[in-house]
N, C-alpha and C positions, 0 to 999 in steps of 0.2 A: 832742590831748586838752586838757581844762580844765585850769585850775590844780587844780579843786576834786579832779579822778579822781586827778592825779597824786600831789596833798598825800594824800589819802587810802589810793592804791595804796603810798606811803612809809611812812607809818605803819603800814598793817598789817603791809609785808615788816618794820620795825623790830621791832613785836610781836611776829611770829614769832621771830626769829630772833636777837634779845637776850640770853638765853639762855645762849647758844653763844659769848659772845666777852665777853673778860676786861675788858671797860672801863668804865666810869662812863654808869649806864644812862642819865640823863637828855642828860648827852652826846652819848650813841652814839645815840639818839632825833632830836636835835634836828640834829646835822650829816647823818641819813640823810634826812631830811625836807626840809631846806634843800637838800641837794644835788638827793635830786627835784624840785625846782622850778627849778634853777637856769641850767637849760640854754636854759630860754624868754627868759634874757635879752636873747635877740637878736634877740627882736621886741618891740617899743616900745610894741605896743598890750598886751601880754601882764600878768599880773600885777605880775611881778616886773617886767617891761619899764616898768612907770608907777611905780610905785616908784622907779625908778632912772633915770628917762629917761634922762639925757644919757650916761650910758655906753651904758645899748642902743642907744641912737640911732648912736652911733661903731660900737661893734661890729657891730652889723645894717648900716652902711654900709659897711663893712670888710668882711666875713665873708658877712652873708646873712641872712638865715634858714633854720635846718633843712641848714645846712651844716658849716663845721668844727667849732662850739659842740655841736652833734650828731652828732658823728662819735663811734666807740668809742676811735681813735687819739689826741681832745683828753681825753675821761676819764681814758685812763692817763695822759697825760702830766701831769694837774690831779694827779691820785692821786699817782704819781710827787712830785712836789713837796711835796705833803702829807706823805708820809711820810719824807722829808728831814726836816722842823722836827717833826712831831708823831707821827711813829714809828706805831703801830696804829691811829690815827682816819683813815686815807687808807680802810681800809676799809669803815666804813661813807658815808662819800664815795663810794668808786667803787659799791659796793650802790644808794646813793641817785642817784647819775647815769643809772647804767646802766637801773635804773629806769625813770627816765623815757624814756630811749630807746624801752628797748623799748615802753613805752605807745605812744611816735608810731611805734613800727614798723607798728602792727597798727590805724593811721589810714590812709582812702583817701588821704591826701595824703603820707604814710610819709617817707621820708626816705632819704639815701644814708649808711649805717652806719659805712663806708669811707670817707670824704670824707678827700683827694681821688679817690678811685677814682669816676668815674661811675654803677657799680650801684645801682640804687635798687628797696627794699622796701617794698612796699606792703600794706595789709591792707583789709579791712571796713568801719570802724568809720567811720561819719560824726566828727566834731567838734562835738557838743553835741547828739548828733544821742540817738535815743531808746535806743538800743542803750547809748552813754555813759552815757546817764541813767540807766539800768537796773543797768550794772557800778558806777556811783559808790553808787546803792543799795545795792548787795550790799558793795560796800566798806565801806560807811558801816556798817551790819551787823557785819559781820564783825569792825569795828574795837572796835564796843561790845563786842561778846563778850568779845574780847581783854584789852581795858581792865578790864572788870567781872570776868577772872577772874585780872590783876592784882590788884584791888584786896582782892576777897575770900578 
């Protein structure tokens, strides 16, 4: 997936579900959004990947692309650690990780969930493809609804 579906797919799960949990909204917004992006760091071409090249670059030479960094076993153990120093924000981290997973789950190029476990899930979805372009619409959508019934 894009950066743009993922940032988008973040934001509305945060919209929804804000709500529902005790902490500092603009916080609990901005670490579940971050963390949907964050898993792409391990390709260099990625958003977040040019941004920060010279880490992605180690870790994509390290790791891979669409391997440990995307695995469900590195989210909790990210989470994990989070919630060691910062107690209830490992939450909306692991919402915002998980995320983004599942986004590249339901790409034809999908990813292996379990890494290291070999099983790999695949989906539909081209990668920028019209289908993308279509869900990023309805997100983008969706996201304004949300916002505007914040605001009003």
């Amino acid at each position: 997936m894009m950066f743009k579906t993922h940032f988008m797919f973040s934001l509305l799960i945060s919209l929804i579900i804000l709500k529902y949990f005790n902490l500092n909204s603009l916080t609990f917004v901005l670490i579940l959004v971050l963390a949907g992006s964050l898993p792409d760091i391990d390709h260099s071409k990625s958003f977040i990947g040019r941004k920060l090249f010279f880490i992605s670059w180690i870790i994509n030479l390290i790791f891979g692309h669409r391997k440990l960094i995307h695995s469900l076993f590195f989210a909790l153990f990210l989470s994990f650690l989070i919630k060691l120093s910062f107690n209830n924000y490992y939450i909306p981290f692991f919402i915002g990780y998980s995320s983004h997973l599942l986004k590249d789950l339901i790409t034809k190029q999908g990813l292996q969930l379990f890494y290291p476990f070999k099983f790999k899930i695949h989906g539909f979805i081209k990668t920028n493809g019209l289908i993308e372009k279509l869900v990023l619409f309805i997100l983008i959508m969706l996201n304004g609804h949300y916002i505007l019934k914040y605001i009003l």
